[in-house]
KOLKOLTI-310450 format. One line per field, with one value per residue (C-alpha): x, y, z. Coordinates in steps of 0.05 Angstrom, whole numbers, plus 5000, padded with zeros to 4 digits. Layout:
N
c1 <- (X,...) .
c2 <- (Y,...) .
c3 <- (Z,...) .
//
This chain:
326
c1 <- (5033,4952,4908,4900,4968,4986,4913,4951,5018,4989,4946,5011,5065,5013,5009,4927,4935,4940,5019,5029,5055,5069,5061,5132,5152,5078,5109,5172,5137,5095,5142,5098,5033,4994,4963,4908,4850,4793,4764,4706,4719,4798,4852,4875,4940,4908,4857,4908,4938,4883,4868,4931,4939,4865,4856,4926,4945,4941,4993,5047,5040,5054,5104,5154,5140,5149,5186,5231,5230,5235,5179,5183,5130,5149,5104,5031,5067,5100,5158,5205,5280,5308,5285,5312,5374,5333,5280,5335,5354,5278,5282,5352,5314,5255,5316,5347,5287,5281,5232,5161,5110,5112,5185,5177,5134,5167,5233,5189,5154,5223,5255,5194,5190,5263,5252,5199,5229,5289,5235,5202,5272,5299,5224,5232,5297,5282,5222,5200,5168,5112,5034,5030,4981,5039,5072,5059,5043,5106,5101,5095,5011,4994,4943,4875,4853,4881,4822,4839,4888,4860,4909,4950,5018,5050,5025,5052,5120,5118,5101,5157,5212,5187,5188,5257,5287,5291,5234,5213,5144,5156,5092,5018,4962,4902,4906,4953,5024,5082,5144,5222,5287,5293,5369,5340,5297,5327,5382,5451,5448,5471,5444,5430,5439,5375,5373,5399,5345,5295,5307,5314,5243,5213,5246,5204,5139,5144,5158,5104,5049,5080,5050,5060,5030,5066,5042,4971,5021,5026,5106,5126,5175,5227,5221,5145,5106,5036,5032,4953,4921,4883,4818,4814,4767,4781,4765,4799,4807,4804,4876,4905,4946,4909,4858,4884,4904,4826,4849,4894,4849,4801,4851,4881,4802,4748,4717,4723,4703,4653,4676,4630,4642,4606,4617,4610,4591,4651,4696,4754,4823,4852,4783,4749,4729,4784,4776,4835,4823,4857,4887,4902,4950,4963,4942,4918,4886,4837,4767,4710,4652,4578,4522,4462,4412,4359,4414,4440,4504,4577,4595,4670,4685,4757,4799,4877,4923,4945,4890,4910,4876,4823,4766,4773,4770,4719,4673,4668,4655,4599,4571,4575,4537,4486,4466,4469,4440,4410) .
c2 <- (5488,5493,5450,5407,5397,5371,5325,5284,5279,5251,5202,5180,5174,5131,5089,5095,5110,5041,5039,4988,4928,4869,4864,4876,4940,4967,4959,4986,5048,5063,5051,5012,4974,4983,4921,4924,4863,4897,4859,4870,4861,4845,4858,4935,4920,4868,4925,4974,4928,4912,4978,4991,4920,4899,4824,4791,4728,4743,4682,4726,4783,4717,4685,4760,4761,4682,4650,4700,4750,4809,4841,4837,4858,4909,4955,4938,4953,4911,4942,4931,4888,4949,4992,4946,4985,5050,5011,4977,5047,5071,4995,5022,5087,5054,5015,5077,5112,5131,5216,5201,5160,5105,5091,5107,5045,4995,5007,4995,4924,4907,4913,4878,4809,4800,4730,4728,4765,4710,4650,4686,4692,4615,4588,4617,4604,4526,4516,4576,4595,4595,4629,4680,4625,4577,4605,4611,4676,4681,4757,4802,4808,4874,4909,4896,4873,4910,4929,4876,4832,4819,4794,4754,4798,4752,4790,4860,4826,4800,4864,4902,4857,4859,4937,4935,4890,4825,4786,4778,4757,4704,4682,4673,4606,4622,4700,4699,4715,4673,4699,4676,4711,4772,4743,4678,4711,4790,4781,4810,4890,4962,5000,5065,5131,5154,5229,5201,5144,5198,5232,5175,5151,5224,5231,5166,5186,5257,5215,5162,5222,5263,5332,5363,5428,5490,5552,5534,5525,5451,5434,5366,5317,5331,5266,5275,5269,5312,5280,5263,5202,5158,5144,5094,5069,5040,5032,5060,5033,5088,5064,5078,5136,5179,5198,5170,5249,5276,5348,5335,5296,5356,5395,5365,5345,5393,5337,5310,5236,5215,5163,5107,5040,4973,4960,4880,4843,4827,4774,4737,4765,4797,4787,4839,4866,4928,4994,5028,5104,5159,5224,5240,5184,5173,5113,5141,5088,5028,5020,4975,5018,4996,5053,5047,5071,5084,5140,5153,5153,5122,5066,5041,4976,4992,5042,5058,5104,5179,5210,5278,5252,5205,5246,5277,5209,5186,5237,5240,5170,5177,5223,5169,5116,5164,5185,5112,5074,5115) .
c3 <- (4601,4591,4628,4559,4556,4633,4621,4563,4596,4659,4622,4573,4645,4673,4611,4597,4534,4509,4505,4574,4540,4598,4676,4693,4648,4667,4747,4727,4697,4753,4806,4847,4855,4921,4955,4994,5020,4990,4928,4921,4840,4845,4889,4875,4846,4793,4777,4761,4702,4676,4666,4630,4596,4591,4608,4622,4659,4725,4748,4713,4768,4819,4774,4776,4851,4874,4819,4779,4831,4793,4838,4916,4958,5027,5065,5022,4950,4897,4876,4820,4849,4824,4874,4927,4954,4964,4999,5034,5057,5080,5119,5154,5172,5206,5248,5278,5285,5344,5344,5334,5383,5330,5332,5404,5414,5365,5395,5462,5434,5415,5484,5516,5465,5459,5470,5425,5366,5379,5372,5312,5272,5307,5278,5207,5203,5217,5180,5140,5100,5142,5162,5217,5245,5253,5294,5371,5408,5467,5469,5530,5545,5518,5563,5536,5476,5402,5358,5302,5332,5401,5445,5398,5374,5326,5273,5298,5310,5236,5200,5253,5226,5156,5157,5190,5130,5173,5147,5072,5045,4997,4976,4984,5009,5004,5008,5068,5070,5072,5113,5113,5131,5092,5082,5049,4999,4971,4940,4958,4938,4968,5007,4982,5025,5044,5025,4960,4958,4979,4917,4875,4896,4889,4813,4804,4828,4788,4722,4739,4742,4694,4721,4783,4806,4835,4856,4813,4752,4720,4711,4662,4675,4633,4607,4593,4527,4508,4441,4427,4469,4428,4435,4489,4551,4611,4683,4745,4811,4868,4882,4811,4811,4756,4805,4879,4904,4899,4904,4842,4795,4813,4797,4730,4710,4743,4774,4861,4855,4914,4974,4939,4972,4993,5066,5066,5139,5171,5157,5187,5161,5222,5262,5218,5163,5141,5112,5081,5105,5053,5047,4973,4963,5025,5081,5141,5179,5175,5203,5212,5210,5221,5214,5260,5217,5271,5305,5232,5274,5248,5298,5294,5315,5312,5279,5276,5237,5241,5295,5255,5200,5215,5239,5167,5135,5187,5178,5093,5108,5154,5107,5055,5097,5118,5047,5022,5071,5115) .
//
């Protein structure tokens, strides 16, 4: 197809061209919303609706995820209940994992804080749901202090067992999450295989952005539409989907978007102020940075993610701070 041609289809699958008629079908259509604690204007997940809705009540997004529970919220994105048993299935994988360093040391943390992952689960299971910060620290003492959580580990043993399908979020106070037994709050589903759920999931993601490219060719969805886009504007978040992967929305538009971000002073979420570091769509660590600007040198308070990637991330970053506030 021309370039013209893959530009309209990947506006229409990704609903910016006005058609995005309520929260929940927008979600269903996209396959996903990703979370993430920067706001500087909103939270990233409320900026892609809007984009696609214009202003909306933003108590319904809560209302699908608390009340109805059409939405449920695992690993940073709200997904549709639909999508449950394959996520049920990526949940199963991360159990029996067991190749890279990363399983390597959860399967490790595991077999250190058995009795603490047996208080965690006894706790929720008595009184949830509850805070991370209600709960009392009786893990093994790491060595050191971690870059954002200090010493304390309940919050590594809660996003473990969330990951693994054992605890749920089930709601929000005051920004923070709420956790209960994963049994208490999905309801009763399959579990898909997960080459098939694999599939499933990558079927999604083609239809959501409508265009792929191969080979420097742009390929449809079969399912896709290049009928005209209406005259319409809007306002993208760097996490909406249109433009996420850099090298494709250069690519699909002729244009590489700059790293252009406000780096706040610090404040108390998990001890710090956090980053999200990207690849194209992809999370590949968080950071604090600060930038001395009398060694116009990148300073890192803390940083953690995929040490492949970081010094990439890292770097266009420090390139960023230099030219902005240097």
């Amino acid at each position: 197809m021309t370039l013209e041609q893959a530009r309209r289809i990947a506006v229409r699958a990704q609903l910016l061209d006005g058609s995005a008629r309520g929260v929940l079908s927008t979600v269903r259509q996209l396959g996903f919303l990703q979370l993430d604690p920067v706001s500087t204007v909103a939270p990233p997940q409320q900026l892609v609706l809007w984009s696609r809705l214009g202003p909306f009540d933003r108590t319904e997004l809560d209302r699908l995820l608390w009340v109805e529970r059409k939405l449920f919220e695992w690993n940073a994105f709200i997904w549709p209940i639909e999508s449950l048993p394959l996520i049920r299935a990526e949940m199963r994988r991360i159990r029996r994992a067991n190749t890279s360093a990363r399983d390597r040391w959860r399967r490790e943390f595991l077999q250190r804080n058995v009795s603490f992952r047996r208080y965690v689960l006894r706790q929720l299971e008595e009184r949830g749901p509850v805070l991370s910060r209600e709960l009392e620290d009786r893990s093994t003492p790491r060595r050191g202090r971690h870059s954002w959580h200090g010493s304390r580990q309940v919050a590594q043993m809660l996003e473990l067992l969330h990951r693994r399908g054992e605890l749920a979020v089930v709601g929000r106070r005051s920004g923070q999450r709420l956790w209960d037994l994963a049994a208490r709050w999905y309801p009763e589903t399959e579990v898909a295989p997960l080459r098939e759920a694999e599939r499933i999931l990558a079927e999604q993601r083609f239809r959501s952005l409508g265009v792929r490219l191969e080979q420097g060719e742009w390929h449809a969805h079969p399912d896709a539409s290049d009928a005209p886009v209406p005259d319409r504007a809007t306002l993208l978040s760097p996490f909406d989907r249109l433009v996420h992967d850099r090298d494709r929305a250069e690519a699909l538009f002729g244009f590489r978007y700059r790293l252009e971000m406000y780096v706040p002073p610090a404040k108390r979420e998990y001890g710090y102020y956090v980053l999200p570091l990207l690849v194209g769509d992809r999370l590949v660590g968080r950071a604090e940075p600060r930038f001395d600007r009398k060694t116009r040198k990148l300073e890192l308070l803390g940083a953690w993610g995929d040490s492949s990637r970081l010094d990439q991330v890292l770097a266009e970053l420090a390139l960023f701070l230099e030219a902005r506030l240097g």
